[in-house]
Structures are given as structure tokens and as C-alpha cells.
C-alpha positions in Angstrom: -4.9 5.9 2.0 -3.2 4.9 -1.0 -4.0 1.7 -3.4 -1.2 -0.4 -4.9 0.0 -2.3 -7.8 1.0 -5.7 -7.2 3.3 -7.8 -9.6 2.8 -11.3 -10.4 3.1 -14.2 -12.6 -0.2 -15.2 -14.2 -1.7 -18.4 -14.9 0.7 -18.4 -18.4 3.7 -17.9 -16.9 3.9 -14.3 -18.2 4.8 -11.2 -16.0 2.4 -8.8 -15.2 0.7 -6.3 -12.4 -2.7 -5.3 -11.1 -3.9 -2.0 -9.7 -5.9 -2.4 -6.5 -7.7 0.1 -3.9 -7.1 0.8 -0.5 -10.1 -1.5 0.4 -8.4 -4.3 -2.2 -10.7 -3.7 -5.0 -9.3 -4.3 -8.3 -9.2 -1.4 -10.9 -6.8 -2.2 -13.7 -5.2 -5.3 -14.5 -2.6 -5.4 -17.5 -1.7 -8.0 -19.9 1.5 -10.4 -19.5 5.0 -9.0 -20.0 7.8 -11.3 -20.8 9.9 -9.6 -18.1 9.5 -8.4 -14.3 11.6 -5.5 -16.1 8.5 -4.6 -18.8 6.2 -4.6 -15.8 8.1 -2.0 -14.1 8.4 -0.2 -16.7 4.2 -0.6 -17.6 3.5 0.4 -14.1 5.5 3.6 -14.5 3.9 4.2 -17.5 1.0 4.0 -16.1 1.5 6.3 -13.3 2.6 8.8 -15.7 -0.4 9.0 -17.6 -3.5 8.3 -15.5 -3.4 11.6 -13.5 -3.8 13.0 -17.2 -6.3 10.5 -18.9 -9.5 12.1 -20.9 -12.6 9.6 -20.1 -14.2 8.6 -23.0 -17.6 7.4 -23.3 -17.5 3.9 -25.3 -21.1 3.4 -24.6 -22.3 5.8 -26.6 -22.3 5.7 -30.3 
């Protein structure tokens, strides 16, 4: 099982992708890009560093 990240045009016009489960669900969504290039890119960013992300509490202060 493996999720996926799907590229799209949002409502704006602007580029951009979403990270979704196996089941569909979504996880991560990004902001618009003003290229199908920067997406790329973002996703492989992305990839990079969430095998490696620290999770960080925000509720507590």
C-alpha cells in the first residue's frame, strides 16, 4: 500500500499538489506554485524531509 501525491490546478489558477492515503484520505495539501515545475520540485522536497521530520507539539504552551 502506498499513498500518493496528486498535482492540480486550484480554484486560483495556481499549481499545486496534495498528499493522500492509500484509503484517499487527505494528509497534506500545499499552497499554489506558479509552475507544474515548483510543484515537482515541492513534492520532492517534501519526500526528502518527512522521513526525517521532529513532531512538535503546537498545542502546548
Amino acid at each position: 500500500m502506498t499513498g500518493r501525491y496528486e498535482q492540480f490546478t486550484d480554484d486560483s489558477g495556481q499549481h499545486a499538489f496534495r498528499l493522500t492515503s492509500p484509503d484517499g484520505k487527505l494528509l497534506a495539501s500545499s499552497n499554489g506554485f506558479s509552475s507544474a515545475a515548483e510543484v515537482l520540485e515541492g513534492i520532492e522536497i517534501m519526500r526528502s524531509l518527512v522521513s526525517t521530520a521532529t513532531i512538535v507539539d503546537m498545542t502546548r504552551t
